[in-house]
C-alpha positions as CSV (number, residue, x, y, z in Angstrom):
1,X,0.0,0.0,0.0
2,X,2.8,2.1,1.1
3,X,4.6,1.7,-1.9
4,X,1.7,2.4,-4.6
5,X,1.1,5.7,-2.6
6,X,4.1,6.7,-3.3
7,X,3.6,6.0,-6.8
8,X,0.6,8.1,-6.9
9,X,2.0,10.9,-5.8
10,X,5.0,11.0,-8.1
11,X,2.4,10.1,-10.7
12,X,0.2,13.4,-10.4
13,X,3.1,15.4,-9.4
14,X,4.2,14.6,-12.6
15,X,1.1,15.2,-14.4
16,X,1.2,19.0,-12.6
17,X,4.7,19.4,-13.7
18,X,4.4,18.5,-17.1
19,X,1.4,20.8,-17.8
20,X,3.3,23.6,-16.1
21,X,6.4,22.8,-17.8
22,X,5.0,22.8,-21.3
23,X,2.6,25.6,-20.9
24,X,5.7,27.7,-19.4
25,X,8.0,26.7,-22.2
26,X,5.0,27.6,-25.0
27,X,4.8,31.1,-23.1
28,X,8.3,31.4,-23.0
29,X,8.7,30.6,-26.6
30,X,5.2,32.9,-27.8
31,X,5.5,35.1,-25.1
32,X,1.6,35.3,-24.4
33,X,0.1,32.8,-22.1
34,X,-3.1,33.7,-23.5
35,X,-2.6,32.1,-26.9
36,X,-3.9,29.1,-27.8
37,X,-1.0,27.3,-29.3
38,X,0.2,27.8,-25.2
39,X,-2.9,26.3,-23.6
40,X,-3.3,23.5,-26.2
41,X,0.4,22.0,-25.8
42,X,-0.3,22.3,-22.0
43,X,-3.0,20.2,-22.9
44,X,-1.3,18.2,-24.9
45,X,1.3,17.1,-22.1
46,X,-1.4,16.8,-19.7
47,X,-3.2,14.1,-21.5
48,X,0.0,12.7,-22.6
49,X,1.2,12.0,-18.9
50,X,-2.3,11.2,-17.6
51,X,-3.0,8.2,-20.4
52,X,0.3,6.9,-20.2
53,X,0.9,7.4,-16.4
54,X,-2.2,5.3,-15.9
55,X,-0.8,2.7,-18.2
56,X,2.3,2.6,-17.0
57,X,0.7,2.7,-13.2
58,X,-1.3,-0.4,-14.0
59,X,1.9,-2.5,-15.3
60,X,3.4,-1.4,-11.9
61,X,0.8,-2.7,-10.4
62,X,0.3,-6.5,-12.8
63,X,4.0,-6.9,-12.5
64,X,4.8,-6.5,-8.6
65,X,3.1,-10.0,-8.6
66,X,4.9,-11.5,-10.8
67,X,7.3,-13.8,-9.8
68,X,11.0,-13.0,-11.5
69,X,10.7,-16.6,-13.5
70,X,7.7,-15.2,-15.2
71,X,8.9,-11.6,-15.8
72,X,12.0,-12.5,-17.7
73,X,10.1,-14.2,-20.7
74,X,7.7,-11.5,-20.8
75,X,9.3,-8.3,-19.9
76,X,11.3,-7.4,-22.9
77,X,8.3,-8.1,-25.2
78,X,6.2,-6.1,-22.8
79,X,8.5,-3.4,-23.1
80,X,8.6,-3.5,-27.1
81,X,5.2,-3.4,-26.8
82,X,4.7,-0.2,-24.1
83,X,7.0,1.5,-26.0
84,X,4.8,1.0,-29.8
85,X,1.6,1.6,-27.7
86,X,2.5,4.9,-25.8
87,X,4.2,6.3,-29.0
88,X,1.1,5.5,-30.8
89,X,-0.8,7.0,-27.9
90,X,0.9,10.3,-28.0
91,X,0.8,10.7,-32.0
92,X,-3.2,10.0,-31.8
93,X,-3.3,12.6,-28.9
94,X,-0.8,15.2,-31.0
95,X,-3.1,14.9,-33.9
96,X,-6.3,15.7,-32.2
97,X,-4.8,18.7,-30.2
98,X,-2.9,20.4,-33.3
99,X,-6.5,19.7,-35.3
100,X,-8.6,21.3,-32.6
101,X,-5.8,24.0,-32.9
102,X,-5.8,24.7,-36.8
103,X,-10.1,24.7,-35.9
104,X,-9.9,27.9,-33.2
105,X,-7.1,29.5,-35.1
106,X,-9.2,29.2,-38.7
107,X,-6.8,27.3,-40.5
108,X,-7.2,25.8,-43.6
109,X,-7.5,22.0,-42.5
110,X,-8.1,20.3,-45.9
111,X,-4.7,19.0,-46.6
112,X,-4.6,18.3,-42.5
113,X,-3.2,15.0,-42.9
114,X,-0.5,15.0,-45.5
115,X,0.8,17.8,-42.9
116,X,0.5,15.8,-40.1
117,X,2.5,13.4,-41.8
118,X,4.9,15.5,-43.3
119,X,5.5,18.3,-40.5
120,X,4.2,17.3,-36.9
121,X,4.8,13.7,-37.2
122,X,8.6,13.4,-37.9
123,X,9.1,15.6,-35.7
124,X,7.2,14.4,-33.3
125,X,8.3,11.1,-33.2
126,X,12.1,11.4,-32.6
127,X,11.1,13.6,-29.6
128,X,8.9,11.6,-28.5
129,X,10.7,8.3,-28.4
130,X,13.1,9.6,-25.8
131,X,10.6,10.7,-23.1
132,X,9.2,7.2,-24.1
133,X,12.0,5.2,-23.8
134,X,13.3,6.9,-20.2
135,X,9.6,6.8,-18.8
136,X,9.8,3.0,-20.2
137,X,13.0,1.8,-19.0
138,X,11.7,3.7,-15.5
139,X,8.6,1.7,-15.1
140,X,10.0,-1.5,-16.0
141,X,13.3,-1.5,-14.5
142,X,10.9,-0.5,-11.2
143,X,9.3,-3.8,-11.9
144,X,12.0,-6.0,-12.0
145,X,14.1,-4.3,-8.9
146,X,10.3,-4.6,-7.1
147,X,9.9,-8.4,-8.4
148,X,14.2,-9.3,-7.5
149,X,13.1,-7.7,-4.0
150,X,10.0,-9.6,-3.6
151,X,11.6,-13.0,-4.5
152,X,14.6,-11.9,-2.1
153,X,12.3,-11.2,1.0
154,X,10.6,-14.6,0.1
155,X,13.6,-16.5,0.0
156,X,14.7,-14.7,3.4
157,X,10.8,-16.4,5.3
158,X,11.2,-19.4,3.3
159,X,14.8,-19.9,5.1
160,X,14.1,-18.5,8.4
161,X,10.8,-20.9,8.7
162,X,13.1,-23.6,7.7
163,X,15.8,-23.0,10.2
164,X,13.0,-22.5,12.8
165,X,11.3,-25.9,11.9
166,X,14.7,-27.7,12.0
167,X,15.9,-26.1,15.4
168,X,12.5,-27.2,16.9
169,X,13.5,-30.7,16.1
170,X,16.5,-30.9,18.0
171,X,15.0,-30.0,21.8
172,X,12.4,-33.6,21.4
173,X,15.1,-35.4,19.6
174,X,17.6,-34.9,22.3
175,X,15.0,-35.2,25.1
176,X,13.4,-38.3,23.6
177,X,17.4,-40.1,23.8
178,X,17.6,-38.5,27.4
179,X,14.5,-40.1,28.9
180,X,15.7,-43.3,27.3
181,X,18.4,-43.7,29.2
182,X,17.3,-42.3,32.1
183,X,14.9,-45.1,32.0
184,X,17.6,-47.6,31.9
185,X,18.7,-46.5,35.1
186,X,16.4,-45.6,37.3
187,X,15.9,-48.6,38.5
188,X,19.2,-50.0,39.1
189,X,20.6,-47.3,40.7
190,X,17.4,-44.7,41.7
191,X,21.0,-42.2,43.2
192,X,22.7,-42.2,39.8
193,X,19.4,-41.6,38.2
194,X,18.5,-38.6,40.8
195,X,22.0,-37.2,39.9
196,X,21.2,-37.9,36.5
197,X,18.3,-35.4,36.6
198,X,19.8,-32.8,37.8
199,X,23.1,-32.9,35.4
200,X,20.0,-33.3,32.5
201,X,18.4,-30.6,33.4
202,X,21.3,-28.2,33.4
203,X,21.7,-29.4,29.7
204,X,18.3,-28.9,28.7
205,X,18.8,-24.9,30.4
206,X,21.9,-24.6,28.0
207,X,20.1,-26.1,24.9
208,X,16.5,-24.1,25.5
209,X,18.7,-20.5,26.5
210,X,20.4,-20.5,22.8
211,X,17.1,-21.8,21.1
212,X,17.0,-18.3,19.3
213,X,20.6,-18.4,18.9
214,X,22.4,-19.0,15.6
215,X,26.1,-19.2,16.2
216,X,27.7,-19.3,19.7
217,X,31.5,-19.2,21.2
218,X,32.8,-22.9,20.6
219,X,34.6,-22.7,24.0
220,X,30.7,-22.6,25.3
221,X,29.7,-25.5,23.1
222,X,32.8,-27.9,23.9
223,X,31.8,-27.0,28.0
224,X,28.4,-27.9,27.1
225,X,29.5,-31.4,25.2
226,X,31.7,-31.7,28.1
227,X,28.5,-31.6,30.6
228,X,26.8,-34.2,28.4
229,X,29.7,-36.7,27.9
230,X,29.5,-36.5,32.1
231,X,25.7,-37.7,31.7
232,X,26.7,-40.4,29.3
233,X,29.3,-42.0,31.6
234,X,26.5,-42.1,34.5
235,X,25.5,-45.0,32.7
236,X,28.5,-46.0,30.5
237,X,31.7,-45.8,33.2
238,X,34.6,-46.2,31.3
239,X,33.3,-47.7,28.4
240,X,33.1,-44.6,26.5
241,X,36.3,-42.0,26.1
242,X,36.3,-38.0,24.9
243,X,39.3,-36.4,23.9
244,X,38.7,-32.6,23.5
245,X,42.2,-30.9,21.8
246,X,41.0,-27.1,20.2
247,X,43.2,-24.9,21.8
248,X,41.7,-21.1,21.0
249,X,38.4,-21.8,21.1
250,X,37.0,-18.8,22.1
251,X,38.3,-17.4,18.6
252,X,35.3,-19.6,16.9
253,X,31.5,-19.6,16.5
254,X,29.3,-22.8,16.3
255,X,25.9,-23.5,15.5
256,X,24.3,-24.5,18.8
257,X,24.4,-28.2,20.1
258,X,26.0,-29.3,16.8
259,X,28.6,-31.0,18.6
260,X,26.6,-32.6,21.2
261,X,24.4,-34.1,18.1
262,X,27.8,-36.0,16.8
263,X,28.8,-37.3,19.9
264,X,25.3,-38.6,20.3
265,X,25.5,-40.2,17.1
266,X,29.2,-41.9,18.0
267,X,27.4,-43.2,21.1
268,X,24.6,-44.5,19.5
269,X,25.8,-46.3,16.5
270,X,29.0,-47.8,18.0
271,X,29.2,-50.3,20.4
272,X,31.2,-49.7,23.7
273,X,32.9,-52.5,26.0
274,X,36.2,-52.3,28.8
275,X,38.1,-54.1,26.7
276,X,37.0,-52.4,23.5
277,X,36.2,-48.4,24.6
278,X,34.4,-46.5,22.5
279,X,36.9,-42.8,21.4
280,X,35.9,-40.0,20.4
281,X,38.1,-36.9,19.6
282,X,37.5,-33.7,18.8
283,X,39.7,-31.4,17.2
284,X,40.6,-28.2,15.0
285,X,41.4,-28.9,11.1
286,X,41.5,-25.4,9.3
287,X,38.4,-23.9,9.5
288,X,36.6,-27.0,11.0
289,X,35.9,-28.6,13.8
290,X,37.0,-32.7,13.6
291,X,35.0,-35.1,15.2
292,X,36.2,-38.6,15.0
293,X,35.0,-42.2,17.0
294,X,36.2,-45.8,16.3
295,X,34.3,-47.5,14.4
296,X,32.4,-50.3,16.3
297,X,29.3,-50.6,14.6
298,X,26.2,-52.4,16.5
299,X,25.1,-55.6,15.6
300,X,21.5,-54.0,16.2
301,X,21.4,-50.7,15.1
302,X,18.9,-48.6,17.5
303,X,15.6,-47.1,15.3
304,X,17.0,-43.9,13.7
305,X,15.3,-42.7,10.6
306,X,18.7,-40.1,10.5
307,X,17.1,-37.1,11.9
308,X,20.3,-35.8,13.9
309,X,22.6,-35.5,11.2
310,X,20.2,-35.0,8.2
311,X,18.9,-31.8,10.7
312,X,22.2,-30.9,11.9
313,X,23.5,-30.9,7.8
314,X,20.5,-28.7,6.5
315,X,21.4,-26.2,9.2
316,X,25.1,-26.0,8.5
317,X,24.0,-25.1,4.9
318,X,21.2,-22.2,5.9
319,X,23.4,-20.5,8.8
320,X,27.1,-20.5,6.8
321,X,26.3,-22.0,3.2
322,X,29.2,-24.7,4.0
323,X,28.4,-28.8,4.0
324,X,28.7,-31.0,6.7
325,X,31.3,-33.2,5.6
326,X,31.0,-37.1,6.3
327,X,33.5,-39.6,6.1
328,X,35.1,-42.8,7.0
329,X,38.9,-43.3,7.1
330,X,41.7,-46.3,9.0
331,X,38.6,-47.7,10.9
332,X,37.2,-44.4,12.4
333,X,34.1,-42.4,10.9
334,X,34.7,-38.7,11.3
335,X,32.6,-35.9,10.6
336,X,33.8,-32.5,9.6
337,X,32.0,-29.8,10.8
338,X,32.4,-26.0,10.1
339,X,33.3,-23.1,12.4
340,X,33.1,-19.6,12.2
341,X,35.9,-17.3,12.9
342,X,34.9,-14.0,15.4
């Protein structure tokens, strides 16, 4: 709405100008405002910018929604088109006003065509076709800019309602694992499980305080890891290992329980025994953050439809435009994940 106000008012404060402009420049050129010839050729511009201005104003208004896909077939044939129409437009309205004008001045108007033809017309026409080529290449280079915009601002919702849909996954996904081991637990040991609690709930604080959050200090997310590798071990012991070497970490941003999400995954893939411990290292390569485990696959994969890493990937790619690189190398998977420098 905003923006086709604004168009109205540039429309009729063109249409004043253009009157005044040409009725000013007939005077200036006759010397008496009085004349005719002066209030015709005002006349003459008014109608020129009021026709045109309302055509113009209504392909404004057709083409803002358009989507860009659309406009680029049809917008230079539109504009060949605009161009032919309005110059046909303001010959029609040229002939009419210089007839009524030979009619009040008494002139001989039997050979009024051949000097239409002849005289106004040539001239006419190379004058013309520059006001109606800028006011062309005005209205429908407004179009396209209003149409890239548009598609832009779409893009930007599309992405952000993405993001949003895929960080809302995380919080039950993580919670759901939680309770499941909490319930393996609780009954042996209802003390580990009561200190389980609390440590869980402390995680949960730190994963629903940066739910708005994009990118966070890694030093914050390897603490955080750290916390939930603690919770892991409640049931685990010594069965499962974390090696943490990023010196400098405050120097990097993550996305927000990324890390957390891989060392899940290393737990719940990979079987862990004493005499065969489950590792898992993380460390600095470049710009990335390394996370490796040995690979001890389970003979009975828990159900996972994928969700953790699939979520974490599509992510990675909205927040830096980078992939989440996954790979498998001298017996350990490893999982490259990107960092962002501060």
């Amino acid at each position: 709405m905003k923006k086709n106000k604004k168009i109205i008012i540039a429309f009729v404060a063109a249409l004043l100008f253009s009157a005044m402009y040409a009725m000013l420049y007939k005077w200036w050129v006759t010397g008496n405002p009085f004349q005719a010839s002066t209030v015709l050729f005002g006349i003459n511009a008014l109608l020129n910018v009021l026709i045109l201005g309302s055509i113009a104003f209504n392909i404004l208004r057709k083409g803002s929604t358009q989507p860009v896909t659309q406009l680029k077939k049809k917008i230079i044939p539109s504009f060949i088109s605009f161009v032919l129409i309005a110059l046909v437009i303001s010959l029609s309205i040229l002939s009419i006003v210089d007839y009524a004008y030979h009619l009040i001045s008494g002139l001989d108007t039997t050979h009024y065509l051949k000097f239409l033809f002849q005289v106004e017309f040539p001239g006419a026409i190379k004058s013309f076709s520059i006001w109606i080529l800028l006011m062309s290449a005005f209205v429908f280079y407004v179009i396209w800019r209003q149409a890239i915009e548009r598609e832009q601002q779409l893009r930007e919702e599309n992405l952000k309602y993405k993001y949003k849909n895929l960080k809302t996954q995380v919080n039950p996904h993580f919670l759901f694992n939680s309770l499941n081991t909490l319930s393996e637990i609780i009954y042996a040991d209802t003390k580990k499980a009561d200190h389980y609690i609390q440590k869980l709930s402390g995680i949960y604080r730190y994963i629903l305080d940066n739910e708005d959050t994009d990118l966070i200090p890694l030093n914050e997310e390897l603490a955080f890891v750290n916390q939930y590798f603690d919770l892991q071990k409640e049931r685990a012991d010594d069965k499962i290992r974390l090696d943490i070497d990023f010196p400098n970490a405050d120097k990097f941003k993550i996305i927000p329980v990324s890390l957390q999400i891989l060392v899940e995954n290393a737990l719940k893939h990979n079987a862990a025994s004493e005499e065969n411990p489950l590792e898992i290292h993380v460390y600095k390569e470049l710009e990335e953050v390394i996370v490796s485990n040995t690979l001890q696959r389970k003979n009975i994969l828990d159900n996972s439809f994928g969700t953790g890493l699939t979520n974490l990937s599509e992510r990675i790619k909205l927040i830096t435009g980078k992939e989440l690189i996954v790979s498998q190398e001298n017996n350990l998977f490893l999982v490259k994940l990107p960092i962002v420098s501060i």
